[in-house]
PAMI-862227 format. One record per residue (C-alpha): x, y, z; residue number from 0; residue in three letters. Coordinates in Angstrom, 2 decimals, decimal comma. Example, Ala and Ser with C-alpha at 12.3 -4.5 7.8 and 13.67 -1.06 7.14 Angstrom:
+---------+---------+---------+-----+-----+
!       X !       Y !       Z !   n ! res !
+---------+---------+---------+-----+-----+
!   12,30 !   -4,50 !    7,80 !   0 ! ALA !
!   13,67 !   -1,06 !    7,14 !   1 ! SER !
+---------+---------+---------+-----+-----+
***
This chain:
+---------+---------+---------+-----+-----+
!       X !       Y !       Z !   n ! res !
+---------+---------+---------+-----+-----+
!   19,28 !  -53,89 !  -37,64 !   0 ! UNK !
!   17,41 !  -51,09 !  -39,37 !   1 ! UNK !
!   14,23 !  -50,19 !  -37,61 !   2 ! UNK !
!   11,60 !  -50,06 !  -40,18 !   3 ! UNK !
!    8,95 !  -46,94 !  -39,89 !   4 ! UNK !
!    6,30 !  -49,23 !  -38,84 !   5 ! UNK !
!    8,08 !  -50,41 !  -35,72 !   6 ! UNK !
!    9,40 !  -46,92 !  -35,05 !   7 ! UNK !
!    5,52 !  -46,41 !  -35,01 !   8 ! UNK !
!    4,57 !  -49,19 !  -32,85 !   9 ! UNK !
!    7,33 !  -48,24 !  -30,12 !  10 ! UNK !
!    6,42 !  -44,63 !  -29,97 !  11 ! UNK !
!    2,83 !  -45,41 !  -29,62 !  12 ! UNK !
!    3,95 !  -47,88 !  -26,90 !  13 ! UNK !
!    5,56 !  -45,57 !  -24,87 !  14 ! UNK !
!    2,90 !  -43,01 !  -24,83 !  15 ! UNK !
!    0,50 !  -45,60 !  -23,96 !  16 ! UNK !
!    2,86 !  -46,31 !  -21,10 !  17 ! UNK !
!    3,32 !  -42,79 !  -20,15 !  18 ! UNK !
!   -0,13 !  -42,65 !  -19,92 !  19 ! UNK !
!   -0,44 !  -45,47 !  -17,40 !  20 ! UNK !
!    2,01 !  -43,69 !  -15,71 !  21 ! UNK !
!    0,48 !  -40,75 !  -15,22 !  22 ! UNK !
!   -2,79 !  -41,89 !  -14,19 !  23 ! UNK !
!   -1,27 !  -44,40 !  -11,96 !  24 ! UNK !
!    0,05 !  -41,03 !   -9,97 !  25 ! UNK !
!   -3,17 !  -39,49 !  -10,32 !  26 ! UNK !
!   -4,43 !  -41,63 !   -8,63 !  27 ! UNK !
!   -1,95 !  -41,87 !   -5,85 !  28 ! UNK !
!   -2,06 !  -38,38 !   -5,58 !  29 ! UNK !
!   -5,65 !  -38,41 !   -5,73 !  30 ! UNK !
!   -5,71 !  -41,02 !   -2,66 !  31 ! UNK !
!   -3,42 !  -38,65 !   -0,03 !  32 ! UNK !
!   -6,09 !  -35,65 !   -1,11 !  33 ! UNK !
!   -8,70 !  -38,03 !    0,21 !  34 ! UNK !
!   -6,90 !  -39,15 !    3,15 !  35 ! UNK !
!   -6,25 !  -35,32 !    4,03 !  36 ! UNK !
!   -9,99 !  -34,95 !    4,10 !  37 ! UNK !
!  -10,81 !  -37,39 !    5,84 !  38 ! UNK !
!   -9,05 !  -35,30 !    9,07 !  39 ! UNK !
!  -12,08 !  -34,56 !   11,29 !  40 ! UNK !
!  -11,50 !  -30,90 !   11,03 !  41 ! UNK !
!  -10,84 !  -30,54 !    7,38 !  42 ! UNK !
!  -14,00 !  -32,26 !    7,20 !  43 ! UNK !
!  -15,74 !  -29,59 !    9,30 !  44 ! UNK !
!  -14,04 !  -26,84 !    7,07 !  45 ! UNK !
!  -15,64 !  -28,52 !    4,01 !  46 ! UNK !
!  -18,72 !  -28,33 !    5,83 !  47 ! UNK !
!  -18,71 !  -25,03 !    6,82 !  48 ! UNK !
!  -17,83 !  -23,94 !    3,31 !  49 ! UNK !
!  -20,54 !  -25,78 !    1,41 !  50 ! UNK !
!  -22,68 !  -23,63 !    4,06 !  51 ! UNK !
!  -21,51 !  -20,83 !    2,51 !  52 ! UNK !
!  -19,78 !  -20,00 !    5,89 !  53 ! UNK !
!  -16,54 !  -19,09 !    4,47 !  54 ! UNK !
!  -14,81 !  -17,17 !    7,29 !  55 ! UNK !
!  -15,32 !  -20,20 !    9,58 !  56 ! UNK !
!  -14,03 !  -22,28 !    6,47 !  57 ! UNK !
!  -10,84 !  -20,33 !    6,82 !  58 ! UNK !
!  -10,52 !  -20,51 !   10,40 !  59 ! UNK !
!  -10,83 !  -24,45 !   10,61 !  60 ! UNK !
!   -8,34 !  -24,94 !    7,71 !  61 ! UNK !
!   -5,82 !  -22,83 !    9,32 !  62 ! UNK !
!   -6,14 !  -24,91 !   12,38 !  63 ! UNK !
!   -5,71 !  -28,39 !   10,75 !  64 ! UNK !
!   -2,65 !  -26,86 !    9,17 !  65 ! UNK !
!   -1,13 !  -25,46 !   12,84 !  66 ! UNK !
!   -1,77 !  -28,61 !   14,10 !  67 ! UNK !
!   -0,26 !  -30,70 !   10,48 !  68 ! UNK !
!    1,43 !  -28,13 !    8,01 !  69 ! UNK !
!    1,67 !  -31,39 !    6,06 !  70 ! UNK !
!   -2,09 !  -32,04 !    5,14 !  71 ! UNK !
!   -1,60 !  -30,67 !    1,31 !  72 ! UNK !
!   -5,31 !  -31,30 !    0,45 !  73 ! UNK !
!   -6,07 !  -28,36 !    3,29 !  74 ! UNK !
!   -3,95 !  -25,94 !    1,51 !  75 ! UNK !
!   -5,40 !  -26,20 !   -1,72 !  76 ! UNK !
!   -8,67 !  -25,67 !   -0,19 !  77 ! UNK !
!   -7,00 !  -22,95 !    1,71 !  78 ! UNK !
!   -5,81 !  -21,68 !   -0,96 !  79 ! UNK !
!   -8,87 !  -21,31 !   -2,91 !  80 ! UNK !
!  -11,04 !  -19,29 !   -0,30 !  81 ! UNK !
!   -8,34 !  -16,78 !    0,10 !  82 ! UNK !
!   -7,94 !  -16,48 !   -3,63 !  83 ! UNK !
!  -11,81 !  -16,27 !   -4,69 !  84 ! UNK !
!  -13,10 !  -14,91 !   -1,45 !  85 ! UNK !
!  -10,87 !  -12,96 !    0,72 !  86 ! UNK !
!   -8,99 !  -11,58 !   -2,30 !  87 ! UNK !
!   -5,75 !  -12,59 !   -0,06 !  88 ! UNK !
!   -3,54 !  -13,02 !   -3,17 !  89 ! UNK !
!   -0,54 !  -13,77 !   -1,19 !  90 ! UNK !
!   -1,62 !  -16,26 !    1,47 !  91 ! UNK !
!   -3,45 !  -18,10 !   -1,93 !  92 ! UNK !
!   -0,06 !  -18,41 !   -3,79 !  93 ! UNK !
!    1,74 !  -19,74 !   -0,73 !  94 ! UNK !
!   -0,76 !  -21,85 !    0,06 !  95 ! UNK !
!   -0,68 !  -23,34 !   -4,03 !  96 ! UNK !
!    3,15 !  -23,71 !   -3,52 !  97 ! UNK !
!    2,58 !  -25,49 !   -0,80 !  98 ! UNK !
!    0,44 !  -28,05 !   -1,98 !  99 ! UNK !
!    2,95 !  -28,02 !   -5,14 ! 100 ! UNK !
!    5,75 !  -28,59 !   -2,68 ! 101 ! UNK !
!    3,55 !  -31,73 !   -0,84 ! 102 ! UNK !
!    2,08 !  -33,42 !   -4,01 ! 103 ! UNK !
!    4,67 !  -32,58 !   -7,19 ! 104 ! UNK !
!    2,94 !  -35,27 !   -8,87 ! 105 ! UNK !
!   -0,27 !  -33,77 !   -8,80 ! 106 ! UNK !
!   -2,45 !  -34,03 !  -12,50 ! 107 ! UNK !
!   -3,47 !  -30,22 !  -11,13 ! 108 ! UNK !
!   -0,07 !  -28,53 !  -11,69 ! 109 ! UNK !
!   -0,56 !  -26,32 !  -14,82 ! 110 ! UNK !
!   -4,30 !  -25,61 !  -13,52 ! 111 ! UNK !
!   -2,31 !  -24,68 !  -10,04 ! 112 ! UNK !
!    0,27 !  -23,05 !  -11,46 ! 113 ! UNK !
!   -1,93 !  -20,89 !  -13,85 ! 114 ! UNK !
!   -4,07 !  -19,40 !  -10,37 ! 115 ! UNK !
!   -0,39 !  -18,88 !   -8,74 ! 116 ! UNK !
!   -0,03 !  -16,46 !  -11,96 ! 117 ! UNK !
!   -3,15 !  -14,91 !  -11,89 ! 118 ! UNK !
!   -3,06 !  -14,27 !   -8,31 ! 119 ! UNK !
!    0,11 !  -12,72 !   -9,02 ! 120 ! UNK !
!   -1,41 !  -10,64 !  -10,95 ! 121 ! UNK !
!   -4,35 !   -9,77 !   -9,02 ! 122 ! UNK !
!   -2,22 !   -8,34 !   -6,38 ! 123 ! UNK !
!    0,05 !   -6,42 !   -8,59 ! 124 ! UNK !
!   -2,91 !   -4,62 !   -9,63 ! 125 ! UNK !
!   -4,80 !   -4,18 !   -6,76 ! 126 ! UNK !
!   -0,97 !   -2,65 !   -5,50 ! 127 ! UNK !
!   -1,03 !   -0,14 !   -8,06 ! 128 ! UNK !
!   -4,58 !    0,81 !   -7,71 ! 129 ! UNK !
!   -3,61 !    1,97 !   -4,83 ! 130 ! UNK !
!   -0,39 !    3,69 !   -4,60 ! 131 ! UNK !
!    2,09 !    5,31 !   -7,80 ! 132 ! UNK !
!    4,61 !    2,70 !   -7,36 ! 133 ! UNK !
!    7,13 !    1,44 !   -9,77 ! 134 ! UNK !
!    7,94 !   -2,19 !  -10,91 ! 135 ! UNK !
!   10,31 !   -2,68 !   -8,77 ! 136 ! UNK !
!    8,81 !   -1,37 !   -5,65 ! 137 ! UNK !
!    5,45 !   -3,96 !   -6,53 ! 138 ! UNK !
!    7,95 !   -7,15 !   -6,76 ! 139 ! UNK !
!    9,79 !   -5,89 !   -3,70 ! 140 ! UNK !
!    6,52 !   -5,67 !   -2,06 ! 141 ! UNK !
!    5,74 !   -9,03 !   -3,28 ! 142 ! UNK !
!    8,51 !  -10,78 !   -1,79 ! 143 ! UNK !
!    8,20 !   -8,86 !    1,64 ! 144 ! UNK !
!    4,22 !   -9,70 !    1,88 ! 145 ! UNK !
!    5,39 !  -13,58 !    0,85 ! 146 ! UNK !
!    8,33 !  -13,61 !    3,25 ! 147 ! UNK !
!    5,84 !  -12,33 !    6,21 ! 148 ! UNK !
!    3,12 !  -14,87 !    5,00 ! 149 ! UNK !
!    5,58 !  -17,47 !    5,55 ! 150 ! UNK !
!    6,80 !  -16,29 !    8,98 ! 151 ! UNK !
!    2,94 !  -16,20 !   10,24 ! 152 ! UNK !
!    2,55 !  -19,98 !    9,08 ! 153 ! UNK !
!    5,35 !  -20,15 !   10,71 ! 154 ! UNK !
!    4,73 !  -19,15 !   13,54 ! 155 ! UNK !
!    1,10 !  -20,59 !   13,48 ! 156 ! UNK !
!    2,81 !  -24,02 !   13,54 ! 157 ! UNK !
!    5,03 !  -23,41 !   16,76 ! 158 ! UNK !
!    2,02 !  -21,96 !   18,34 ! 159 ! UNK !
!    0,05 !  -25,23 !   17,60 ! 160 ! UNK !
!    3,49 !  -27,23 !   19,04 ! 161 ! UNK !
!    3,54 !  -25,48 !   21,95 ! 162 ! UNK !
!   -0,02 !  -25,72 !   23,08 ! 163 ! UNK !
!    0,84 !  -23,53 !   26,31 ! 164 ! UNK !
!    1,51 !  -20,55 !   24,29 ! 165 ! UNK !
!    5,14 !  -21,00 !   26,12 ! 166 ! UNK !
!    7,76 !  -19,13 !   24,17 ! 167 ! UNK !
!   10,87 !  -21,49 !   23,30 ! 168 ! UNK !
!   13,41 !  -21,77 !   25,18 ! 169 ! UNK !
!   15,85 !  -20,54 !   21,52 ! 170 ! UNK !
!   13,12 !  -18,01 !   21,11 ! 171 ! UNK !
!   13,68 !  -16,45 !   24,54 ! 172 ! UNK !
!   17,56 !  -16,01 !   24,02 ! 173 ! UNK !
!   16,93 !  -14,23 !   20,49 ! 174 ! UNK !
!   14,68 !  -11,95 !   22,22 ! 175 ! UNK !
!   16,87 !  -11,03 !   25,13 ! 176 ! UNK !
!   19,76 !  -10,86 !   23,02 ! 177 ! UNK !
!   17,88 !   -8,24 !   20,71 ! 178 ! UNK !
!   17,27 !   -5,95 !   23,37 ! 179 ! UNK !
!   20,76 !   -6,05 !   24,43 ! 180 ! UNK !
!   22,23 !   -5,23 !   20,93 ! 181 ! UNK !
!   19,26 !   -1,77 !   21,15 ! 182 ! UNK !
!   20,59 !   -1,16 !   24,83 ! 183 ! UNK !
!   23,73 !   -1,15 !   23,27 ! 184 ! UNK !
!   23,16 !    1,20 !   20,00 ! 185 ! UNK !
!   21,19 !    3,63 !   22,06 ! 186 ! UNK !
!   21,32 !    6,92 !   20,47 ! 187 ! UNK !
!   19,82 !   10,74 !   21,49 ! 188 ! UNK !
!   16,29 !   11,29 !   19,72 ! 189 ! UNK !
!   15,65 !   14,73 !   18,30 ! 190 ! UNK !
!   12,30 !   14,31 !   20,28 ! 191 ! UNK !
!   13,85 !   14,99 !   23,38 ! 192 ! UNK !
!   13,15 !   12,31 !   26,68 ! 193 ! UNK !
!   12,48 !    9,29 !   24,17 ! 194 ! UNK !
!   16,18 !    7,04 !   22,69 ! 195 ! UNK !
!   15,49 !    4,87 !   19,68 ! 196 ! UNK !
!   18,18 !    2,14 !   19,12 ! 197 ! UNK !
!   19,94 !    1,71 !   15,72 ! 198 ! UNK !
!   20,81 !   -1,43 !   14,08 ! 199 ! UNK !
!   23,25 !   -2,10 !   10,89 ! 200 ! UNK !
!   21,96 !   -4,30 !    8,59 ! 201 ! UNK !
!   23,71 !   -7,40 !    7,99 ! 202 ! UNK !
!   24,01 !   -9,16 !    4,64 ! 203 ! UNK !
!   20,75 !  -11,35 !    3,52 ! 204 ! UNK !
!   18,38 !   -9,14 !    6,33 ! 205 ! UNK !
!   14,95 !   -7,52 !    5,89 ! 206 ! UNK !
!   12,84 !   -5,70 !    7,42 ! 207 ! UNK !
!   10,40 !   -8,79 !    8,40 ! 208 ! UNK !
!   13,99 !  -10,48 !   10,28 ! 209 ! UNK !
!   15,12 !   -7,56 !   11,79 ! 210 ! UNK !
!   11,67 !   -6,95 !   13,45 ! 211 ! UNK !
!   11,54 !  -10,97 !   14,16 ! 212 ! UNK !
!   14,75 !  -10,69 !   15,78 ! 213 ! UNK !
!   14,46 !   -7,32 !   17,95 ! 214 ! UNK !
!   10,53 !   -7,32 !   18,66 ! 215 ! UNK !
!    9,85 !  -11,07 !   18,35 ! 216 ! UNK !
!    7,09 !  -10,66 !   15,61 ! 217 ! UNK !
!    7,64 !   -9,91 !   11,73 ! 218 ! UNK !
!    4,58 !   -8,50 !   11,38 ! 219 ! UNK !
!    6,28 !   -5,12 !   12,70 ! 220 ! UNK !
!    8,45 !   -4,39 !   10,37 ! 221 ! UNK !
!    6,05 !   -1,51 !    9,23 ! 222 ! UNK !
!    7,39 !    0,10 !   12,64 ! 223 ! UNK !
!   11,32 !    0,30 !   11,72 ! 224 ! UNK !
!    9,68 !    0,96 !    7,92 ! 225 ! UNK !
!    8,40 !    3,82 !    9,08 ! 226 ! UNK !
!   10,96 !    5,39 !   11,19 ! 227 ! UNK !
!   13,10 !    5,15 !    8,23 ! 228 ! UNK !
!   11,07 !    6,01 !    5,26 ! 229 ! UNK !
!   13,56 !    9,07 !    4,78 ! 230 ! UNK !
!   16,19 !    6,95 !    3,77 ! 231 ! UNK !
!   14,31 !    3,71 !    2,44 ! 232 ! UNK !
!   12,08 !    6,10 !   -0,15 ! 233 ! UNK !
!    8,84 !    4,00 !   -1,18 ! 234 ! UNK !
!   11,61 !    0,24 !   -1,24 ! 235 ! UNK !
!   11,24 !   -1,76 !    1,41 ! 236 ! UNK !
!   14,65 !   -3,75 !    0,87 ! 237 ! UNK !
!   17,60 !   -2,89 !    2,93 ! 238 ! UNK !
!   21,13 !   -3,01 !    2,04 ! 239 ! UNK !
!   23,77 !   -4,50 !    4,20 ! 240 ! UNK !
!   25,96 !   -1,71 !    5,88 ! 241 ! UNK !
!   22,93 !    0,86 !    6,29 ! 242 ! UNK !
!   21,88 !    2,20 !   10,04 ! 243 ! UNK !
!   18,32 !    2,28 !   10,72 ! 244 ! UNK !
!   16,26 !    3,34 !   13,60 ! 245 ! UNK !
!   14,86 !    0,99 !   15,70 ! 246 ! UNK !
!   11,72 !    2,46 !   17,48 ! 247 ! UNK !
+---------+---------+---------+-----+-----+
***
């Protein structure tokens, strides 16, 4: 049977009107968890503290409901937020919106969320070149280090508020003691005389944030092996597999 163009009207109409219910009916939903996030005793303190205009303490408490549930999305956002408009922390903003993105995909926010991700994004691009002559490629390089080392601190923030002793793991402790074997082992004679850095070859999919995870336990020093190898690195922080760096 031919559908006549009145129908056709009447159906389409129907179905936005039911996409529409749809959407609102996750809005809602969504709109429910952000509550329930709040409602965490110490999310409710950082809401507190920021409506004081006490923003640094803001930031503290959020980051501690998140090491002690990297799952309360609301607390990101929030997170997210302070670092963007306050601190000027572009990078910890934009993981922080991708990880509420990641928690609640169904969130009526998105394009508003996904629009700061992009302005953030370009915030620290420019703030980047304001202060050094680097190329394009050296700012997205830069971009992916500072997000890959974001991640690792969250990271780590969470095992920290696992492991309430401060204990290091028991898989942590191996990777350590295995690192300094593998230097022990690559020893080589310093041009400075009494002091022996170790080398290490990179290995396909490394950077500088793993390499430092792996030999000194923390990827916030990959500035040190950075350093000791600007010579060959240039103003790029990526590595390529097969190249021999010095390991201070």
């Amino acid at each position: 049977m031919i559908m006549t163009a009145r129908r056709r009207i009447i159906l389409r109409t129907g179905l936005a009107l039911l996409g529409l219910v749809l959407l609102s009916a996750c809005s809602r939903s969504v709109a429910r968890l952000d509550e329930d996030d709040r409602s965490e005793p110490l999310v409710q303190r950082a809401a507190a503290r920021r409506a004081e205009g006490k923003t640094d303490e803001a930031i503290a408490l959020f980051r501690e409901a998140l090491d002690l549930d990297p799952g309360l999305a609301r607390a990101h956002l929030d997170l997210a937020i302070l670092l963007h408009e306050y601190e000027k922390d572009y990078v910890g903003a934009i993981y922080h919106y991708r990880r509420y993105l990641e928690l609640r995909p169904g969130t009526a926010k998105r394009d508003l969320i996904e629009n700061r991700i992009r302005v953030a994004g370009q915030l620290f691009g420019a703030t980047v070149v304001r202060s050094a002559n680097l190329s394009e490629g050296s700012i997205v390089a830069l971009q992916k280090e500072n997000m890959a080392l974001r991640e690792e601190v969250e990271r780590l923030r969470a095992e920290v508020g696992r492991q309430k002793s401060g204990a290091r793991s028991q898989e942590s402790e191996v990777r350590i003691q295995e690192s300094e074997v593998r230097i022990q082992k690559s020893g080589v004679s310093s041009a400075r005389g009494t002091e022996r850095p170790g080398t290490y070859r990179v290995q396909p999919g490394d950077t500088l944030s793993g390499i430092a995870r792996e030999i000194y336990g923390s990827a916030s020093k990959w500035e040190l092996i950075y350093e000791a190898n600007r010579d060959q690195l240039g103003v790029s922080t990526q590595v390529k597999s097969g190249q021999v760096l010095v390991i201070p």
